[in-house]
N, C-alpha and C positions, 0 to 999 in steps of 0.2 A: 650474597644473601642480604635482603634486606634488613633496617631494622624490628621492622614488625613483624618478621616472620623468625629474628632473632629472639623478640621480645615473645613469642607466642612459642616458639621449642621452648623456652627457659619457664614460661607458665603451665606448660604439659609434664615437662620437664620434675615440676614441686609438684605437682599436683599426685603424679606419682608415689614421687617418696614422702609425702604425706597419707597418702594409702596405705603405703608399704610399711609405716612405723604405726598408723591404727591397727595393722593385722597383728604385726607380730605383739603390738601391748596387748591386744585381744588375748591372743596366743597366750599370754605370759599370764593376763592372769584368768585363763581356764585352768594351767599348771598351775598356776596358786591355789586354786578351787579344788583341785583335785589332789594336791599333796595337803590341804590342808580338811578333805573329808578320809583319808586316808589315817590322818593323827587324831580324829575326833572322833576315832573307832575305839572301844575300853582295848585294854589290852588283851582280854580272850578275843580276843573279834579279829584283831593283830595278828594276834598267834594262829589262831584260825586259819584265815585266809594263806598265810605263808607256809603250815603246815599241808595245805590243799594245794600248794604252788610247786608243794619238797615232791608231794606223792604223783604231782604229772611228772614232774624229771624225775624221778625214778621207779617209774613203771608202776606204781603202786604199792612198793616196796614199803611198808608202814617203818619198818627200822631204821633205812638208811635217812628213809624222810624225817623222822623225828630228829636226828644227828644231824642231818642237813639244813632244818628248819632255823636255825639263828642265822647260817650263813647267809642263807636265801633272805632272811629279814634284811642283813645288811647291804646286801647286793642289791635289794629292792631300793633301800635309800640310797646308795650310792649311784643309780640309775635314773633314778625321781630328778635327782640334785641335777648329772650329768645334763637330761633333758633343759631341763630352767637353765643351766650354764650356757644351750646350745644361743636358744630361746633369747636370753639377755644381750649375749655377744651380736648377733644379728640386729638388735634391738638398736643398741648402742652405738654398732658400727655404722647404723644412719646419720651420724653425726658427725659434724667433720672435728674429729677431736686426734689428737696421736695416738700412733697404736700403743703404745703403754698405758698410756689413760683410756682407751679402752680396755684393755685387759682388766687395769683394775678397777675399772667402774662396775661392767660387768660380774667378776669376779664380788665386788665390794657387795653387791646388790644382791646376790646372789646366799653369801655365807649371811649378812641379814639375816634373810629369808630364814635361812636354814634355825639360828640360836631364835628367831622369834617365833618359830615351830617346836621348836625343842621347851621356851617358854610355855608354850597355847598346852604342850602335853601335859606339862604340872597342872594343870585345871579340867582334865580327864580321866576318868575313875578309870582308874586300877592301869595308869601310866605313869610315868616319869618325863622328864628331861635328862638328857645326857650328854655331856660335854662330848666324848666318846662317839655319837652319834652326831654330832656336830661338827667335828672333827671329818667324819666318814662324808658325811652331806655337803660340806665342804670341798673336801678333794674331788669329789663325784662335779661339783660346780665349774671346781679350776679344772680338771681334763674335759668338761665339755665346752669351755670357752676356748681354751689353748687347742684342743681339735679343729672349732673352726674358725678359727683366726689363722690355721695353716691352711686348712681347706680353703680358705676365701684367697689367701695369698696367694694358693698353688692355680686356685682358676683364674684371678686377676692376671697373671703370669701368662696363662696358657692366651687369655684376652690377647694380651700384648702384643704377643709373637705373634698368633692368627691377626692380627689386625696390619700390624709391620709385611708379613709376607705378602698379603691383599695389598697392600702399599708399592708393594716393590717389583707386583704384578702387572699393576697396571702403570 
């Protein structure tokens, strides 16, 4: 191989993973956009909406959904977080950093996010902040990074061997 034809895979090459880290910043912050018109709802509008979320999973059921409706709130932030977890780790992992300093980059950038949400809601009639809720946003952060930092490992992996056996084929 030449070197201009070295030098020109290695400019296609960036040019790439220059795309690939504006999508996923895009990405990240739509999820910012939307977890934070999500927090800039008062809190009947909150309650609301997850109250209307309790009564499709459970058929209509207006009692189980009322009982249901905090958990379903929580699950909804632990889900929000999970996604931005997924979101940042991908993000991050364009970089050639260690995997531990990915993890907690992602992870770091992530729980941010989360207390400076929790922040934005003391400035929204009839919400709060909640340590509690930061907590939850949080952990939803760190299982959505740690999922795919296994997932990327497990197809990196699976790359290897399909690349090795094509190797050993020919």
């Amino acid at each position: 191989m030449s070197k201009e034809t070295r030098k020109r895979n290695k400019d296609e090459k960036y040019k790439k993973l220059r795309k690939k880290r504006w999508l996923l910043f895009l990405a990240i912050v739509i999820w910012a956009v939307v977890v934070y018109s999500f927090s800039n709802q008062t809190g009947e509008e909150s309650s609301g909406l997850s109250y209307k979320v309790s009564l499709f999973i459970f058929g209509g059921n207006a009692e189980m959904a009322s009982k249901a409706e905090p958990i379903v709130r929580k699950l909804a932030h632990f889900s929000e977080y999970a996604i931005g977890g997924i979101l940042m780790y991908l993000e991050v992992n364009t970089y050639e950093f260690k995997k531990k300093n990915k993890l907690l980059i992602a992870s770091g950038l992530g729980i941010w996010y989360a207390a400076l949400d929790e922040v934005h809601q003391l400035f929204v009639f009839a919400r709060h902040g909640s340590i509690f809720d930061v907590l939850i946003d949080s952990f939803g952060v760190i299982v959505g990074v740690i999922i795919t930092s296994i997932w990327i490992r497990k197809r990196n992996k699976g790359e290897k061997v399909a690349t090795k056996q094509s190797n050993n084929i020919n």
